[in-house]
C-alpha positions, 0 to 999 in steps of 0.5 A: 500500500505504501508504493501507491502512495508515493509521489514522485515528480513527472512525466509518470508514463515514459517511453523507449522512444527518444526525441532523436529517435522519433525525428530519424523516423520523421526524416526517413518517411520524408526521404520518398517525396525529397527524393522524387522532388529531386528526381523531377525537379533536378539538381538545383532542388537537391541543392536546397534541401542541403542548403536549407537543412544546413541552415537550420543546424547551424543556426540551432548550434551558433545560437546555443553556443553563443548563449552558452546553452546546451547543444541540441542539435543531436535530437535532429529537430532542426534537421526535420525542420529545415527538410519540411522547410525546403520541401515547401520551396520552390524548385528553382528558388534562390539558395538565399531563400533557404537559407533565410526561411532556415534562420527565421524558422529556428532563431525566431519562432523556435530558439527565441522560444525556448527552443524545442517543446515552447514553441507557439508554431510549426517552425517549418510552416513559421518560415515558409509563411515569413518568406511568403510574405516576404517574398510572393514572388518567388515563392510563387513562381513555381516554373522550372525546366520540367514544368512552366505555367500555373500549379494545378490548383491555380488552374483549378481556380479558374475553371481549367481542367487537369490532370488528376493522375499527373498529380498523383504520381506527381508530374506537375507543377509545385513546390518540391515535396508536395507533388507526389500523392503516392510518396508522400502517403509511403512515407506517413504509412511507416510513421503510421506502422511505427506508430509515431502519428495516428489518423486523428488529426489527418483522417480528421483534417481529409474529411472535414475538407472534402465535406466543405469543398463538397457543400462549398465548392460548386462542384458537388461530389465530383470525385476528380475534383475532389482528388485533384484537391487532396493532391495538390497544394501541399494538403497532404505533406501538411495533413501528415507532416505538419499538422501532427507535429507533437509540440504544436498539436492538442494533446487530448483525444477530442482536441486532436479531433477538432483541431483536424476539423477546424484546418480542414475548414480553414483550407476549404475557406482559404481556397474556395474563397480566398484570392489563393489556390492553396491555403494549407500552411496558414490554416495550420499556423492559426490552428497552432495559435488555436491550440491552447484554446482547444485544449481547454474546452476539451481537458478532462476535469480533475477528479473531484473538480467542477462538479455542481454545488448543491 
């Protein structure tokens, strides 16, 4: 009786898995889509994902050294970080774009922070956003010697018929990870196996979306149109990748669930009525500032608490 009475300090449920365990995971189920992403859009592409990566490790260890902190860096979130980072860049966009979007995503929205677990916001999607605001133009710009004109999104916008088996396989327009359906899918399957995410917030996010582009999107149950949707416009490295980041999410069952329910209808909102064909990073960055929120409507009530007065 005395041992279930005694009190120690948390966490009280703990794991084999460690932080670098879990992130050497995360970075070999994003090996498929960088690896198509550099097989279709050439070495320039391979170019800033190394330089992008490079960034964010040195930024992590230059800023930790300075502040004479302990060195990070082993835990491979800041690789993870810079591979999402560059896999949401243009193919052909400039060195110094990665390398930008690198140090604003670590030495900003992370290490100013607190560094890894206190930050407010996917670092990653923190970064894009800032050179998306920065710097529209080349974000946006997504011709390349394989592909020139407009994503399929963007010509989905306008009324233009694509193709929804390109955009599968991944033979389109985009940035470099988020063309490919079918890698990206291999990838979140062996984080699925390993048990490191679950379907909660995905199945949650895909659902949600393809309900509202159904009401919403004029189309009713088209099918093709609804797949060209869910394979274009990053939906799914978001839904999959960063979306489930396990610092930025809820962490109560029913608060996973409706932070998926409201980023499928923020993307549904963001792209049927905004002036954009995407729309997937903004609505995961303010559900991320949503999450304190969720949390609290959805936490469990200590036992003996909040129960009603006589």
């Amino acid at each position: 009786m005395d041992k279930l009475l005694k009190v120690s300090s948390n966490p009280h449920i703990r794991s084999k898995e460690t932080t670098s365990n879990i992130m050497l995971y995360v970075v070999l189920a994003l090996l498929p889509a960088t690896g198509f992403g550099v097989y279709n859009f050439g070495l320039h592409a391979l170019l800033l994902v190394l330089v992008t990566v490079a960034s964010t490790v040195l930024t992590e260890y230059i800023y930790e050294k300075c502040m004479k902190k302990k060195i990070t860096i082993g835990d491979l979130s800041a690789v993870v970080t810079g591979l999402l980072l560059a896999l949401n860049l243009p193919p052909k966009a400039p060195l110094w774009i990665g390398i930008l979007g690198g140090v604003f995503a670590i030495l900003v929205v992370k290490m100013l922070f607190g560094g890894l677990g206190q930050n407010f916001m996917n670092p990653a999607l923190g970064g894009r956003c800032f050179l998306l605001i920065s710097f529209t133009s080349i974000m946006t710009n997504f011709d390349c010697d394989a592909y020139t004109g407009a994503t399929p999104l963007a010509l989905l916008k306008s009324g233009e018929s694509v193709n929804v088996f390109d955009m599968i396989i991944g033979r389109t327009a985009g940035t470099i990870g988020e063309t490919s359906m079918i890698a990206i899918v291999i990838g979140a399957c062996f984080l699925i196996l390993l048990g490191v995410i679950d379907l909660r917030i995905p199945g949650s996010y895909i659902v949600s979306f393809v309900i509202f582009i159904t009401i919403f999107g004029g189309h009713g149950f088209d099918t093709q149109y609804i797949s060209a949707h869910l394979a274009g416009g990053g939906l799914m490295l978001g839904a999959f990748f960063m979306a489930t980041d396990y610092v930025t999410r809820p962490i109560t069952r029913n608060g996973q669930y409706l932070f998926g329910i409201f980023l499928g209808i923020m993307t549904g909102i963001f792209r049927i009525f905004g002036p954009s064909a995407e729309g997937v990073s903004y609505a995961i960055i303010i559900g991320n500032l949503l999450v304190p929120l969720i949390e609290k409507i959805t936490m469990s009530k200590p036992f003996g608490k909040g129960g009603e007065r006589a």
